[in-house]
C-alpha positions in Angstrom: 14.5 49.9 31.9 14.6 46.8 29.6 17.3 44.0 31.0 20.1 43.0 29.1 18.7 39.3 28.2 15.5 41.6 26.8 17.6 43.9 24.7 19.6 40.9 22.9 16.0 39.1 22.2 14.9 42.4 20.7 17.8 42.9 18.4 17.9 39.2 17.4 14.5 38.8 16.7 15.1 42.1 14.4 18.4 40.3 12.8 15.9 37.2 11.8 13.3 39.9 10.7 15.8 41.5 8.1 16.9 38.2 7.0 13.4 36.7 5.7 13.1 40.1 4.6 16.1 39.7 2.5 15.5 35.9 1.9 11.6 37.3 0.5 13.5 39.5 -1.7 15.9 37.3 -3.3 13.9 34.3 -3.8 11.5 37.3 -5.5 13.9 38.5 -7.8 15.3 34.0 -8.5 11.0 34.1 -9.3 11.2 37.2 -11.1 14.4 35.9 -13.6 12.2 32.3 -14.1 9.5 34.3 -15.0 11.3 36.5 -17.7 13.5 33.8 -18.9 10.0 31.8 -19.5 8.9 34.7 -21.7 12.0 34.8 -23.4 12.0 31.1 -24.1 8.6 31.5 -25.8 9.4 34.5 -27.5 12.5 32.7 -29.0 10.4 29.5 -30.5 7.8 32.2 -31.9 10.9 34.0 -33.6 10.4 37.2 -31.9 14.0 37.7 -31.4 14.3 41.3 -30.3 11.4 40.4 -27.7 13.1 37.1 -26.7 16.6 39.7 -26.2 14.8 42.3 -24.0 13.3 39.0 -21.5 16.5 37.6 -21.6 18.0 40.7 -20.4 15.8 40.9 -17.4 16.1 37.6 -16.2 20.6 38.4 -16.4 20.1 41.0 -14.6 17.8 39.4 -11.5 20.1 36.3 -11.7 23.7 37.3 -13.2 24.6 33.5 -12.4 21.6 32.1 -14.8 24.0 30.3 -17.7 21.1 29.2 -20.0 19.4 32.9 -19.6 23.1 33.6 -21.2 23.0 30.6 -23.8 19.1 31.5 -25.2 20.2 35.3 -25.5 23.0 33.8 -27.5 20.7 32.1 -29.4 18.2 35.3 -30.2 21.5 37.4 -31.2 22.9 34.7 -33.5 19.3 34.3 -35.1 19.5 38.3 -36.1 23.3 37.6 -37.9 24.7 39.3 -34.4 27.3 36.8 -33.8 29.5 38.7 -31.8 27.3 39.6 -29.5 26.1 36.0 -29.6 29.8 34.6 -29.1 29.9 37.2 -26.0 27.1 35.4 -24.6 27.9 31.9 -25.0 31.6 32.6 -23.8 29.7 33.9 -20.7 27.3 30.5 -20.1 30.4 28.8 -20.8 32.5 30.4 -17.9 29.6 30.1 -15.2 29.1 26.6 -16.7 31.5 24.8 -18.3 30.7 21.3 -18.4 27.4 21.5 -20.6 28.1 20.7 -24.5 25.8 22.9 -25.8 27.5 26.3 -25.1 30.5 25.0 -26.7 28.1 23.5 -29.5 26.2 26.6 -30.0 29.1 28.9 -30.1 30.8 26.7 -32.2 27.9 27.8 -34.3 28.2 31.4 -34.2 31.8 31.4 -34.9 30.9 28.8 -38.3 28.3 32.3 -38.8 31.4 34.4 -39.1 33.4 31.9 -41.0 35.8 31.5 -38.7 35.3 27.7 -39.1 38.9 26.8 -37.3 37.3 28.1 -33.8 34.2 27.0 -34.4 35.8 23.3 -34.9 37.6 23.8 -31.8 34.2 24.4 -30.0 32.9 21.2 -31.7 35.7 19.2 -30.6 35.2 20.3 -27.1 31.2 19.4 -26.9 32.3 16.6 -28.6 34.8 15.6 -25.4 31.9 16.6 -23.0 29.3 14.7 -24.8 30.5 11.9 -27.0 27.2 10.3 -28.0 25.7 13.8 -29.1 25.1 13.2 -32.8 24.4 17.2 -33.5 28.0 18.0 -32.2 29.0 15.6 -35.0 26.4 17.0 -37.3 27.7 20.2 -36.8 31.3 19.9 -36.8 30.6 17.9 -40.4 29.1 21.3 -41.4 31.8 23.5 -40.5 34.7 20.6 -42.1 32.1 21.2 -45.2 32.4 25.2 -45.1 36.2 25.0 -45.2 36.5 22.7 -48.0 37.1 19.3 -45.9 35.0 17.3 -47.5 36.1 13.7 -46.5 36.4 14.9 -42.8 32.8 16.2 -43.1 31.6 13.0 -44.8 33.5 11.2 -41.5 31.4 13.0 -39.3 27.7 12.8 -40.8 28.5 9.0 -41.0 29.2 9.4 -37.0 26.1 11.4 -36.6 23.8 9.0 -38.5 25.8 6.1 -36.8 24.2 7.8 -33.1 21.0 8.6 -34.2 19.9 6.6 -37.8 16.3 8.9 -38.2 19.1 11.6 -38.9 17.7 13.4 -41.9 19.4 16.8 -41.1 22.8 14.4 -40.9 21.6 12.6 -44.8 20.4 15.7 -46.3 24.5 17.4 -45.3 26.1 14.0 -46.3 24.3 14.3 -49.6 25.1 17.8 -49.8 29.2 16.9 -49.8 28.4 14.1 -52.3 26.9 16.4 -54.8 29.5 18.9 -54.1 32.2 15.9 -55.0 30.4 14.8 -58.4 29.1 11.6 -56.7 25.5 12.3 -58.0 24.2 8.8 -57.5 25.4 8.7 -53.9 23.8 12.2 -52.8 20.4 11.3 -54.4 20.7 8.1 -52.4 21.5 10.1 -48.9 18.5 12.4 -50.1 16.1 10.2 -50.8 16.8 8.6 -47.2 16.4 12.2 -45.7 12.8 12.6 -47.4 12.0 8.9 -46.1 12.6 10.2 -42.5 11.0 13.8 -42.5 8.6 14.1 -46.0 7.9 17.4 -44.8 11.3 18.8 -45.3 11.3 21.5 -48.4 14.9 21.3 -48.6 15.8 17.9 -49.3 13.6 17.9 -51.8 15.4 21.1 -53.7 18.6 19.1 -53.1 17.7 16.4 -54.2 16.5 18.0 -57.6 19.7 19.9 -57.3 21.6 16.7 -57.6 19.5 15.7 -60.7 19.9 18.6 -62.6 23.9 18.0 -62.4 23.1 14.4 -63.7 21.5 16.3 -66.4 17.7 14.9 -65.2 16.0 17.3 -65.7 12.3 16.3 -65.5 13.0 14.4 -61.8 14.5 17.6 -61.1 11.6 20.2 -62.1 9.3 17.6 -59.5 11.7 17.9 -56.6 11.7 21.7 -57.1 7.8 21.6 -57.7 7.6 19.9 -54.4 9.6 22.1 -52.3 7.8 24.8 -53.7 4.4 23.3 -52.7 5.9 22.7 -48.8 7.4 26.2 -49.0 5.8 28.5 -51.5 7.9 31.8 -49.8 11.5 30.0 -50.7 12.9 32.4 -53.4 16.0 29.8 -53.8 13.7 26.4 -55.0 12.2 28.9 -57.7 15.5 29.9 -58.8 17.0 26.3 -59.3 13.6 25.6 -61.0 14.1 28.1 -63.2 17.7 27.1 -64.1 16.2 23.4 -64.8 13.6 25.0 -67.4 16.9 26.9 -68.8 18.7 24.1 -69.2 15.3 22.4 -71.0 15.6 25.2 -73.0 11.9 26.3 -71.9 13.5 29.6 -70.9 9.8 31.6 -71.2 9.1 29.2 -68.1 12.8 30.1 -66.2 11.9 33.3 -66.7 9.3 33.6 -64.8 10.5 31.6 -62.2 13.8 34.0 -61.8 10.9 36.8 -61.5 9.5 34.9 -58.5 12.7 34.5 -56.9 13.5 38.1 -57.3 10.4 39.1 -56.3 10.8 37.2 -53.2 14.8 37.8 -52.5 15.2 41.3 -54.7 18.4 40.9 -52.5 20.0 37.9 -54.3 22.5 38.6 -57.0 22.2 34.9 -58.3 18.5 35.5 -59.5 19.3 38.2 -61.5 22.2 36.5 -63.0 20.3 33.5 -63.9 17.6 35.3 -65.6 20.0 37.6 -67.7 21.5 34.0 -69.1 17.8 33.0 -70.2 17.3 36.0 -71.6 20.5 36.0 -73.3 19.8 32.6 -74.1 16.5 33.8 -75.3 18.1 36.3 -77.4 17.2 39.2 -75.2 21.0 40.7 -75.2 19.8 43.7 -74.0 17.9 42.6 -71.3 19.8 40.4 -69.8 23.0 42.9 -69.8 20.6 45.0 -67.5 20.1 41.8 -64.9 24.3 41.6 -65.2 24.6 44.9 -64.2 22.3 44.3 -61.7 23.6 41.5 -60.5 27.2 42.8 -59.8 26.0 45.9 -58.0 24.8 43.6 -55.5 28.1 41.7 -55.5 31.2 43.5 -57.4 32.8 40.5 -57.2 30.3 38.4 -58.6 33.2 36.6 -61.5 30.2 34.6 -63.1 28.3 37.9 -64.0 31.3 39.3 -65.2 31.8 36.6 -67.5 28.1 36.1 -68.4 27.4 39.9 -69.5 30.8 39.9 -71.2 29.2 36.7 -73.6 26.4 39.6 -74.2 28.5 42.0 -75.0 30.0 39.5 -77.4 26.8 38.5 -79.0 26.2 42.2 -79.5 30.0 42.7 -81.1 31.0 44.9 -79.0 34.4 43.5 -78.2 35.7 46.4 -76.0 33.6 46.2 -73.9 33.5 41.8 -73.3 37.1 41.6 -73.1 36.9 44.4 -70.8 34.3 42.2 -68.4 36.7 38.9 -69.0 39.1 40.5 -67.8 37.7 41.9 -64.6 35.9 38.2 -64.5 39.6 36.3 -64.8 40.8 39.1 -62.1 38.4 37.6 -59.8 38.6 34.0 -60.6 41.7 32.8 -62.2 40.5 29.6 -62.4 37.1 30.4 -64.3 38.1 28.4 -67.6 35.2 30.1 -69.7 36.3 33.6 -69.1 39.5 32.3 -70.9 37.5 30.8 -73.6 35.6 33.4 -74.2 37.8 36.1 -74.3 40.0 33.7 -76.7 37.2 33.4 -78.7 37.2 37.6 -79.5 40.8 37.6 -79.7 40.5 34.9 -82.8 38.0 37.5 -84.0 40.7 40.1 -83.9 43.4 38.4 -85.7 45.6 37.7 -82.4 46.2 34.4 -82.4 49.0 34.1 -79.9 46.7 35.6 -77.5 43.9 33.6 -78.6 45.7 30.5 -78.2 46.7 31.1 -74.8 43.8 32.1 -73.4 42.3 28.4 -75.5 45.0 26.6 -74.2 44.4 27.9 -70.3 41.1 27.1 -70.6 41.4 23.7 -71.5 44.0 23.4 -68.1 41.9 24.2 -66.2 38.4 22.5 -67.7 39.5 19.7 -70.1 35.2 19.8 -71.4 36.3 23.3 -73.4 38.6 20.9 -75.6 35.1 19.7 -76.9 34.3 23.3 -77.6 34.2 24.8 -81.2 37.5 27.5 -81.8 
C-alpha cells in the first residue's frame, strides 16, 4: 500500500499535469484567434468583407476579450452599409478598451453613415480628448460638422487637421469641398489644387476641382479635371456625369449625352444621371425623351424635387399645361424653396390669363433667388 507522502506526490503531479494541459489549450485557442484575426485583417484590405466577417468571428469567439478583433469586424460591417451592426461592435472594443481613440473615431464614423451626425460628433469629441494631436479625428469631425450643415465649424477643423499633419490632402480636398459649397470658388480651387500637389494620384480632387470650375462657369479647365479623373478611374460613374453636365452647359449636349449613358451604364442606380441626361435632351429638343429619363429618375427617388420640376419644363415645352403645373406643384411640395418651380409654374399661369397667381408665384421666386429677376415674364 502506497504511503501518504506517495499518494499527495501522485495527485499533485496529476494537478500540474491538468494545468499545462489546460495552459496548452488556452495558449492554443490565444494562437488560434491571432491566426484568424490575421486572416481577417487581410481579407479586410483585399475588400472581401463577408470573408474578413466570418475570420473575425472566429478569432471573438477563441478570445471574447480581443477589442481590435471587435473594432476590424466593425470595420467589415460598416464597409457593407451595416452600421448597426458595426456600431454594436465598436461599442463592444470600446467597453473592453476604452482608452484607444480609434473606436470612438471609427464609430463616430458609423453613426455619420446613419446620419446621426450629433452622436457621431460626440464620438469625435471623445477621440479627440483621448488623442489630441490625431489629425483624422479632426478630419473626421470636419466631415460630420459638414453633413449637418456647419460649415464654419467644419472649415475650423480641417484647418486643425492640416495644422497636425500639412501633407493632408484628404483634410484640403474636404476644406475645398465646404468652400465650394459656400460660393468661395477661388478659395476651394486653391485647397484643391494643394490636395493634387500632395497625392496626383487622387481621382477625386481632380473631379472637385473641375466641379468648382464649372460653378465659376470654366468650363474647358473643368472638362480636363473630369478628363483626368476619368483617366485615374475609368469605373467612376459620378466624374462622367459632372463631365457631362460641363458639355451641357457648353451646349455640346450630343457629347453630355453620351457621357450621362456612361454614368448610367455604370450606376443604372443613380437618379441624378438620368435626370441630367433628360435636361440635355430637353435641351436638345428631345421633349419626349427626356420626359422618359424624368420619370425614370423619380422612380428611383419620389422625392427627387429637381426631376419634378425639370419634366414639368417638358411638359411645358410640349403645352401640356395640366400636366407641368401638376409636376410644379408636387416639385414646390417637396422643396419650398426651389425658386424655379415658382417661375415656371408662373410662367403657365401668365399663359392662362391668371395673373394674380402668376405674379405670386414670380414674385416668390425672385424671394427666394433674386437671379429670376433677370428672367424674361
Amino acid at each position: 500500500m502506497k504511503s501518504k507522502k506517495a499518494q499527495r506526490i501522485v495527485v499533485i503531479a496529476g494537478l500540474i499535469f491538468w494545468a499545462s494541459m489546460g495552459m496548452t489549450v488556452w495558449l492554443h485557442a490565444e494562437e488560434s484567434a491571432k491566426s484568424y484575426a490575421a486572416q481577417g485583417n487581410d481579407y479586410l484590405i483585399k475588400g472581401q468583407l463577408d470573408e474578413a466577417i466570418t475570420a473575425f468571428s472566429k478569432a471573438i469567439e477563441l478570445n471574447p476579450k480581443d477589442s481590435e478583433s471587435y473594432n476590424n469586424r466593425g470595420k467589415a460591417y460598416r464597409g457593407k452599409g451595416q452600421y448597426d451592426l458595426a456600431i454594436k461592435d465598436y461599442s463592444k472594443a470600446i467597453e473592453l478598451n476604452p482608452a484607444d481613440a480609434s473606436y470612438y473615431n471609427n464609430r463616430g464614423g458609423a453613426y455619420r453613415g446613419k446620419g446621426q451626425y450629433d452622436l457621431a460628433i460626440k464620438d469625435y469629441d471623445k477621440a479627440i480628448e483621448l488623442s489630441p494631436t490625431d489629425a483624422m479625428s479632426y478630419n473626421n469631425r470636419g466631415l460630420a460638422y459638414s453633413d449637418s450643415g456647419q460649415s464654419d465649424s467644419a472649415i475650423k477643423d480641417f484647418d486643425k487637421a492640416i495644422e497636425l499633419n500639412p501633407k493632408f490632402a484628404g483634410a484640403f480636398n474636404n476644406r475645398g469641398m465646404v468652400y465650394r459649397a459656400k460660393g468661395q470658388y477661388d478659395t476651394a480651387i486653391r485647397d484643391f489644387d494643394k490636395a493634387i500637389e500632395i497625392n496626383p494620384g487622387d481621382a477625386a480632387s481632380y473631379n472637385n476641382r473641375g466641379g468648382a470650375y464649372r460653378s465659376k462657369g470654366q468650363y474647358d479647365p473643368a472638362i480636363n479635371d473630369f478628363d483626368k479623373a476619368i483617366e485615374l478611374n475609368p469605373r467612376d460613374a459620378v466624374s462622367y456625369n459632372n463631365r457631362g453636365s460641363a458639355y451641357r452647359a457648353k451646349g455640346s449636349y450630343h457629347l453630355a449625352i453620351k457621357d450621362f449613358d456612361r454614368a448610367i451604364e455604370l450606376n443604372p442606380a443613380d437618379a441624378a444621371s438620368y435626370n441630367n441626361r433628360g435636361l440635355a435632351l430637353s435641351d436638345n429638343g428631345q421633349h419626349d425623351l427626356a420626359i422618359n429619363d424624368f420619370d425614370k429618375a423619380i422612380s428611383l427617388n419620389p422625392n427627387y424635387a429637381a426631376a419634378y420640376n425639370n419634366r414639368g419644363s417638358a411638359y411645358l415645352a410640349k403645352y401640356r399645361y395640366e400636366l407641368a403645373i401638376k409636376d410644379f406643384d408636387k416639385a414646390i411640395e417637396l422643396n419650398p424653396k426651389l425658386a424655379a418651380a415658382f417661375y415656371n409654374r408662373g410662367r403657365i399661369y401668365q399663359k392662362q390669363g391668371n395673373l394674380t397667381q402668376s405674379e405670386a408665384d414670380y414674385k416668390r421666386a425672385v424671394e427666394l433667388n433674386p437671379e429670376f429677376s433677370k428672367m424674361p415674364y
